[in-house]
VOVEXTOR-144923 format. One line per 3 residues: number of its first residue (from 1); for each residue z, x, y of N, C-alpha, C. Coordinates in nm, 4 decimals, decimal comma. Atoms other than C-alpha are relative to their C-alpha. Layout:
<tivos>
NUM	Z X Y Z X Y Z X Y | ... $
</tivos>
This chain:
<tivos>
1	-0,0048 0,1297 -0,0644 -9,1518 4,6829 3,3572 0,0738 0,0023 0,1329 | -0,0689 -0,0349 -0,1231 -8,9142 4,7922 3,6373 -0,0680 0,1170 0,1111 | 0,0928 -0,0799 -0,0859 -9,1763 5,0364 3,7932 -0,0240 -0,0602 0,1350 $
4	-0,0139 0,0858 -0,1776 -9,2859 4,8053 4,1045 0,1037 -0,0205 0,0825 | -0,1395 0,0231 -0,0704 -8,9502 4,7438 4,1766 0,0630 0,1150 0,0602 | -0,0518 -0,1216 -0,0518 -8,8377 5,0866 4,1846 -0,0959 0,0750 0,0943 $
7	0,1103 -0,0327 -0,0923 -9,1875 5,2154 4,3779 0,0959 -0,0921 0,1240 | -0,0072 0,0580 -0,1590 -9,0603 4,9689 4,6422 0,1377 0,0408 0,0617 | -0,1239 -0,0835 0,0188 -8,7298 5,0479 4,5952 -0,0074 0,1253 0,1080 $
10	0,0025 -0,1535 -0,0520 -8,7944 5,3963 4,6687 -0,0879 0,0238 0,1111 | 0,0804 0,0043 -0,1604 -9,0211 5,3589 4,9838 0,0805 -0,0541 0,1165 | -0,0884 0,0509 -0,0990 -8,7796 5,1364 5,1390 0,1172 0,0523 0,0916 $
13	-0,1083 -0,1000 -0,0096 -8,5108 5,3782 5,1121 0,0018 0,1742 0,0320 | 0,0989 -0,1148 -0,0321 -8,7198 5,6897 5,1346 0,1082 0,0882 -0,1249 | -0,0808 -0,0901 0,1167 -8,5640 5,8326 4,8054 -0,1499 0,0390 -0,1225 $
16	0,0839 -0,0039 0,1494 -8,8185 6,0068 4,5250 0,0015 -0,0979 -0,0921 | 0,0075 0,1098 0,1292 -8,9563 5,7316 4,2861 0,0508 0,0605 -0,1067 | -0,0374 -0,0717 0,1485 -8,9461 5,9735 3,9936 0,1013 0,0381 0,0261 $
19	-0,1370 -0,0511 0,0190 -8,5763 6,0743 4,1260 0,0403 -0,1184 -0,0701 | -0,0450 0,1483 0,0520 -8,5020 5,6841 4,0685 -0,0207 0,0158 -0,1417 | 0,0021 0,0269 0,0935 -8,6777 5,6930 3,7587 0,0879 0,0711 -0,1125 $
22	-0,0679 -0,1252 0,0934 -8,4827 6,0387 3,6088 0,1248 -0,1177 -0,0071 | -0,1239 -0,0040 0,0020 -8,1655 5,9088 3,7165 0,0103 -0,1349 -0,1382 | 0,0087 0,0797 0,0871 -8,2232 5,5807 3,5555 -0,0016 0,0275 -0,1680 $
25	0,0532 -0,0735 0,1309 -8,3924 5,7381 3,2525 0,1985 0,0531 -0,0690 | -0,1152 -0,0460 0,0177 -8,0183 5,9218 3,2338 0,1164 -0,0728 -0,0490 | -0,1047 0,1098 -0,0349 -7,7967 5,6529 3,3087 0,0187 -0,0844 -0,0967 $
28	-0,0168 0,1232 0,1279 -7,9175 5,3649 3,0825 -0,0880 -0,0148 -0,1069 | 0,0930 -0,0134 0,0685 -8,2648 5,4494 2,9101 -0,0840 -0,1346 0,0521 | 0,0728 0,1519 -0,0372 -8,3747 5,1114 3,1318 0,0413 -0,1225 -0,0399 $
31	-0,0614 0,1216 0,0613 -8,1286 4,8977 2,9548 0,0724 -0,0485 0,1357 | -0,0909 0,0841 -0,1341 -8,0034 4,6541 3,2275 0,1487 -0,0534 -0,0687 | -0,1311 0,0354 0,0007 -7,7193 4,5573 3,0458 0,0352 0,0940 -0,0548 $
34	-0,0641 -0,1235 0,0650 -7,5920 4,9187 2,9533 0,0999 -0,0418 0,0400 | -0,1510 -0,0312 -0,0116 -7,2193 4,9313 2,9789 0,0388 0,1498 -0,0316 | -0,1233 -0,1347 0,0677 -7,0318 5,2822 2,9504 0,1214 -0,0410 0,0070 $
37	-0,1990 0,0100 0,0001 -6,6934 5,3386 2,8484 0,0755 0,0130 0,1107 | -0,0541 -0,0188 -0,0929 -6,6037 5,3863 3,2021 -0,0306 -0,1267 0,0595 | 0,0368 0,1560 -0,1027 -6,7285 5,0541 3,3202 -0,1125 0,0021 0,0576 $
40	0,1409 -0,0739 -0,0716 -7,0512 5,1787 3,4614 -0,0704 -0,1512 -0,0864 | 0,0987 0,0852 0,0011 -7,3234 4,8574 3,4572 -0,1175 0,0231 0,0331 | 0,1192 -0,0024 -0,0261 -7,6727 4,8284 3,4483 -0,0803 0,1429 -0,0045 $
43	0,0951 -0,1573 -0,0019 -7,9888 5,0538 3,5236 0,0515 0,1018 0,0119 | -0,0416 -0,1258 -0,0536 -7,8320 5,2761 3,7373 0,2069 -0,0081 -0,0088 | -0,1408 0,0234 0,0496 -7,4824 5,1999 3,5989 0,1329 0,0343 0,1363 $
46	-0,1172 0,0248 -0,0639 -7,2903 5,1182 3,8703 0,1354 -0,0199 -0,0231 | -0,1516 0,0371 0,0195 -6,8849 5,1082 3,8745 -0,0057 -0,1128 0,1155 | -0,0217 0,1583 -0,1358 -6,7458 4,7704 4,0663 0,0194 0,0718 0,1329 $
49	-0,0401 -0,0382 -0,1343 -6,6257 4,9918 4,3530 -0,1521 0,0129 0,0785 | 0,1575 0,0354 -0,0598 -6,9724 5,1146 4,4244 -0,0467 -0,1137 0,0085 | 0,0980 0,1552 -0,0067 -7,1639 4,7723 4,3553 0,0782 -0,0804 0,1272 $
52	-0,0466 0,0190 -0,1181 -6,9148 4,6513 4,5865 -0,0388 0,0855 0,1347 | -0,0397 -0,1106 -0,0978 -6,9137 4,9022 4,8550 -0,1922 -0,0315 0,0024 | 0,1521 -0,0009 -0,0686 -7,3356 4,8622 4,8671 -0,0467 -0,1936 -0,0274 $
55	0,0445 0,1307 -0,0372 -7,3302 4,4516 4,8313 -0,0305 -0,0581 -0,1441 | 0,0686 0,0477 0,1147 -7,4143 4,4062 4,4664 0,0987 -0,0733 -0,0823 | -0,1291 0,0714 0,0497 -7,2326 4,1146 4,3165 -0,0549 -0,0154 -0,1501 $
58	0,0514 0,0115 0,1749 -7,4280 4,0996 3,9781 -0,0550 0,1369 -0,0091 | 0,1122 -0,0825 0,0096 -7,4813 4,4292 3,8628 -0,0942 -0,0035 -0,1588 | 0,0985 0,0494 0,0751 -7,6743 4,3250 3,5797 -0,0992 -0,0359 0,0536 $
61	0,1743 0,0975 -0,0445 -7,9358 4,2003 3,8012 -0,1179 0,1595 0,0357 | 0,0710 -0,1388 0,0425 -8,2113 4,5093 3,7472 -0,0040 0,0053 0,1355 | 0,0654 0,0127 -0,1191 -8,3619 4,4473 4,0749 0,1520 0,0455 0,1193 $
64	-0,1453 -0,0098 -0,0329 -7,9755 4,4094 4,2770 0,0350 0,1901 -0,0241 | 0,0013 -0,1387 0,0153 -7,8900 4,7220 4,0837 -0,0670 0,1180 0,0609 | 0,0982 -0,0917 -0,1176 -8,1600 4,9563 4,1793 0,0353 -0,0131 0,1656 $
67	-0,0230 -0,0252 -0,1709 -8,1006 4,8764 4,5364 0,1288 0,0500 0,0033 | -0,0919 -0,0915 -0,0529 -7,7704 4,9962 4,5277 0,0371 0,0925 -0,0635 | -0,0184 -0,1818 0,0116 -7,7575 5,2859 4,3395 -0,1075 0,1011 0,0274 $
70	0,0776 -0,0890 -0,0848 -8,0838 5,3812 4,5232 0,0790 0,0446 0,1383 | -0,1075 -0,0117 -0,1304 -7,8678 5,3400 4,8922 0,1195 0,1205 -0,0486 | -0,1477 -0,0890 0,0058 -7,5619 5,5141 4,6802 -0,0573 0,1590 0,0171 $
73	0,0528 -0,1338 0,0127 -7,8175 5,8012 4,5748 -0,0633 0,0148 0,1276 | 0,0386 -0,0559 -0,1490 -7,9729 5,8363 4,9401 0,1090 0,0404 0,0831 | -0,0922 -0,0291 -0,0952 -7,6427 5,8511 5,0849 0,0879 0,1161 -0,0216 $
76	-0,0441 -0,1235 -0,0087 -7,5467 6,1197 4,8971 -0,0280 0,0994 0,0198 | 0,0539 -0,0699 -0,0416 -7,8336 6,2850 4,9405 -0,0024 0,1151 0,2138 | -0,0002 -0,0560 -0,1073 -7,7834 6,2906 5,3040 0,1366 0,0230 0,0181 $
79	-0,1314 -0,0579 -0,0372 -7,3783 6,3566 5,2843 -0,0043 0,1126 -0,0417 | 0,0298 -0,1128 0,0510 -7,4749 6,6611 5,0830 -0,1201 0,1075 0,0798 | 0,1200 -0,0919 -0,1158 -7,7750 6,7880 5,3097 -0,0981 0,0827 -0,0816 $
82	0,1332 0,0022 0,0900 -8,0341 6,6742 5,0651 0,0205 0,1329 -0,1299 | -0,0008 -0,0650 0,1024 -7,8754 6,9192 4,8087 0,0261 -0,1004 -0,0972 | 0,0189 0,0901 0,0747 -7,9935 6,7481 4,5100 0,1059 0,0082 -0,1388 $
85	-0,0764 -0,0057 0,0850 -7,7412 6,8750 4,2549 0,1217 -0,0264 0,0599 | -0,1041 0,0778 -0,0433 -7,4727 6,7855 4,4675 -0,0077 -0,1340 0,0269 | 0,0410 0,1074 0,0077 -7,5825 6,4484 4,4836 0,0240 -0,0723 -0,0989 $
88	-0,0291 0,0080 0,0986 -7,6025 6,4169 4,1556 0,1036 0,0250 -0,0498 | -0,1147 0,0152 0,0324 -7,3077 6,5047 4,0661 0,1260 -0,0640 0,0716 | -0,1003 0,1503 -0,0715 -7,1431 6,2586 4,3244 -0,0670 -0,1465 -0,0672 $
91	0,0444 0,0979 0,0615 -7,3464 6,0378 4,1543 0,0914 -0,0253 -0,1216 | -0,0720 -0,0215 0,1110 -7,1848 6,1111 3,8532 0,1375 -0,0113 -0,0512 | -0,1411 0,0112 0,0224 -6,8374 6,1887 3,9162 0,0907 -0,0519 0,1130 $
94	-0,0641 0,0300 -0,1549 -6,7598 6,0572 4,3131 -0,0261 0,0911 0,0593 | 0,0144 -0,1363 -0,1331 -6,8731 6,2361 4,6187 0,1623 0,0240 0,0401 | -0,1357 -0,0477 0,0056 -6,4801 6,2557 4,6166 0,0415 0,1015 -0,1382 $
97	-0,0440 -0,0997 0,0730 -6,4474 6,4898 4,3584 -0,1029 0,1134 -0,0148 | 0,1201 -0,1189 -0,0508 -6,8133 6,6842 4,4771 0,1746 0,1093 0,1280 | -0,0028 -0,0620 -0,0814 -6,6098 6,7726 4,7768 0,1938 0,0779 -0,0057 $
100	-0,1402 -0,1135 0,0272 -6,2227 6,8610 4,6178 -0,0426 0,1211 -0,0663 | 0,0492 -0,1885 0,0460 -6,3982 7,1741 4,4484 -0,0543 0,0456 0,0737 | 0,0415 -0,0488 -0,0857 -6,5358 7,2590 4,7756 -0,1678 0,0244 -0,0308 $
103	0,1230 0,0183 0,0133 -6,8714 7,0844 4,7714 -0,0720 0,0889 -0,0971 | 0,0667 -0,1226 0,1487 -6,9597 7,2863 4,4043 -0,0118 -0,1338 -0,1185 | -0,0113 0,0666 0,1063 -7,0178 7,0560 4,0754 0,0931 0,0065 -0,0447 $
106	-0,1696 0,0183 0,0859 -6,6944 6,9782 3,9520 -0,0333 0,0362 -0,1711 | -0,0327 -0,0701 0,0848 -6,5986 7,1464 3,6816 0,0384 -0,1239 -0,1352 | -0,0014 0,0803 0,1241 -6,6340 6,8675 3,4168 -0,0958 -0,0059 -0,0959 $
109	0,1067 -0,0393 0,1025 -6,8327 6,9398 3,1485 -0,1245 -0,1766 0,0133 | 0,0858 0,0961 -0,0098 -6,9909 6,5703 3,1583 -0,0961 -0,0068 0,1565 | 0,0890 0,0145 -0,1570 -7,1072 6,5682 3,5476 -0,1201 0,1813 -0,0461 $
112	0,1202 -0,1880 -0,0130 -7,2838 6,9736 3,4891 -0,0464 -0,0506 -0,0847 | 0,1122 0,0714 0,1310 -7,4625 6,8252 3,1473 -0,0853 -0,1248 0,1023 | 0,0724 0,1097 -0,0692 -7,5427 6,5222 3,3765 -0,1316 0,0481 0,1116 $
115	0,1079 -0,0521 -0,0954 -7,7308 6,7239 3,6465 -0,0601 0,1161 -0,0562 | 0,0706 -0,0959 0,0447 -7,8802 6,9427 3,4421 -0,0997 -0,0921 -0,0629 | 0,0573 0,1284 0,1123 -8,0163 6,6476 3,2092 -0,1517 -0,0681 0,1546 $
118	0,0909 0,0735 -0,0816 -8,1463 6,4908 3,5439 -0,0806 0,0493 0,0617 | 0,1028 -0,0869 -0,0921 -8,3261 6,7473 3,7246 -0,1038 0,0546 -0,1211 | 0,1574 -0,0500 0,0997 -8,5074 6,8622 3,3931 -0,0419 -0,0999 -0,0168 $
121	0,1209 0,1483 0,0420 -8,6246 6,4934 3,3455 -0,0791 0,0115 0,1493 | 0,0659 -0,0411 -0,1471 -8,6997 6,4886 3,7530 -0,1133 0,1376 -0,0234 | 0,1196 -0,0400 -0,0077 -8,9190 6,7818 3,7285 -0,0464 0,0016 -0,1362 $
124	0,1185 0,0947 0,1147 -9,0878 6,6992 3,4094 -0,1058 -0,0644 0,0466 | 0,0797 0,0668 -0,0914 -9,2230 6,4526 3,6501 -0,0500 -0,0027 0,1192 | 0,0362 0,0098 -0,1459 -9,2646 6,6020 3,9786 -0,0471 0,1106 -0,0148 $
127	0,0447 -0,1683 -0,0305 -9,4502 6,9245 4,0164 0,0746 0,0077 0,1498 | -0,0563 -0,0103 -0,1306 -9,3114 6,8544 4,3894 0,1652 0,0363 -0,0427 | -0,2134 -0,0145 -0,0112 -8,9266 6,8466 4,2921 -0,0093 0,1837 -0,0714 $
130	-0,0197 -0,1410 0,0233 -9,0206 7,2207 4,0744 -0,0054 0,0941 0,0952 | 0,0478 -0,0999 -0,1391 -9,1121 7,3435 4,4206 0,1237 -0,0100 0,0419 | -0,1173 0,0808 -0,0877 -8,8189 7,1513 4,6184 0,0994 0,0933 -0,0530 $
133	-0,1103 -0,0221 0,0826 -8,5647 7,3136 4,3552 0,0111 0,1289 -0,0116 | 0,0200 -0,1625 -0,0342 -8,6347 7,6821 4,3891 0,0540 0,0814 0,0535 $
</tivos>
């Protein structure tokens, strides 16, 4: 049901649909009102700092959501230089703690399970991202 949204989503922003959809897929299973034990909301389970920091005052709102943890995930994409596992794991754990281990996946067992989880759902669905990832 959130497909159109994220297609537009992801054109607007120029981010892979099926990245949107992995991460999502990861994050909440599509539940808009996920909560984690860390505070993390919605699809793409935003923390308040993020949702703040990209404009999102309800992150429960599916639509809201998606837009800013698409913007969060494009921006890490391009602070990382489109390396997609570093991305992901600023996604995960703060592009502030990508770049105290000297831009490497931090050494937390939950962020390395996390980008491993997301790139095998991502190519599952992309024959393009099995190329990209090589």
């Amino acid at each position: 049901r959130f497909a159109p949204k994220i297609a537009k989503v992801a054109r607007q922003y120029r981010v892979p649909e099926k990245l949107i959809h992995a991460v999502i897929t990861i994050e909440s299973a599509y539940d808009p009102d996920a909560v984690s034990r860390a505070g993390a909301v919605g699809l793409m389970q935003l923390m308040p700092a993020t949702a703040k920091r990209y404009g999102v005052s309800d992150r429960r709102d599916p639509t809201a959501n998606i837009i800013g943890g698409t913007r969060y995930l494009r921006d890490l994409l391009e602070d990382f230089d489109r390396n997609l596992e570093l991305a992901l794991a600023g996604y995960n754990a703060g592009e502030n703690a990508v770049k105290k281990y000297g831009n490497e996946i931090p050494p937390y067992r939950e962020t390395q399970d996390y980008v491993r989880k997301v790139i095998r759902f991502y190519q599952s669905m992309d024959d393009d991202a099995k190329v990209a990832l090589r």
